[in-house]
C-alpha positions, 0 to 999 in steps of 0.5 A: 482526520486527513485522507490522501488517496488515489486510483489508477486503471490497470490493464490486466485483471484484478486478481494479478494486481491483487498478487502484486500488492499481497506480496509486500515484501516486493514493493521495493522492486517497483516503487521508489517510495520503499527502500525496504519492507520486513515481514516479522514473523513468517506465515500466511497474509493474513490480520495480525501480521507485522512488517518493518517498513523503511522509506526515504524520507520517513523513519522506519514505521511498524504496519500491522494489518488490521482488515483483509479481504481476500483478493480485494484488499487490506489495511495496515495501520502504524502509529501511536496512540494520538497518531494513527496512520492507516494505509488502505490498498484495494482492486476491483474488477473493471471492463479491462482489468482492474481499478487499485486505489491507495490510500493514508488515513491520518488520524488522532490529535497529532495524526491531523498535524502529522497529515498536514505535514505530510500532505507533498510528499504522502501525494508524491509517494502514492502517485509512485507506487500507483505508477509502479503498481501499474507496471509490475502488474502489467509485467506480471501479465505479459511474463505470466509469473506471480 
């Protein structure tokens, strides 16, 4: 198993970035590290949903959210087996917002390899969309809009 993860404080409470990174299929708007993100299927956030992801550099991967907690977070994961990728997005309240972590789970016999692999540009893509998550939520604070 390889884990790659990071945290970021953000200035605004944690429920406005929670709204940030519930709404999915808006990630491109404010990360370079998503050049696309297709829900399959229409309906609440909710475990089961799918969605078509496309990123530079990557081929286009299918995510399935497998763990959802309400306002705090959830995890999708894509792969085969012998090579999983779970991908785990959080916030919890903190004095003067909230705190997000992102994180990628590399596991099976090839997921080890594949993490490896990886290691530059998964670091690379998660300080980019903490970055950018950060601003939007910020944004979202200061216009008042979802």
């Amino acid at each position: 198993m390889r884990t790659f993860s990071t945290s970021i404080d953000i200035p605004a409470p944690a429920a406005r970035v929670w709204d940030v990174i519930r709404d999915v299929e808006r990630w491109q708007e404010w990360t370079p590290s998503i050049t696309s993100v297709r829900l399959l299927g229409r309906g609440p956030f909710e475990v089961g949903l799918r969605a078509l992801i496309r990123q530079p550099k990557l081929p286009p991967a299918m995510w399935k959210v497998t763990e959802l907690d309400a306002g705090r977070g959830f995890t999708w994961k894509s792969g085969l087996p012998g090579m999983w990728v779970y991908a785990h997005h959080s916030v919890v309240p903190i004095d003067g917002g909230g705190r997000a972590t992102l994180s990628l789970r590399f596991d099976g016999v090839l997921g080890e390899l594949l993490g490896r692999l990886t290691r530059s540009i998964n670091d690379r893509y998660l300080g980019l969309e903490a970055a950018g998550l950060k601003r939007r939520s910020e944004e979202v604070l200061r216009s008042g809009r979802r």
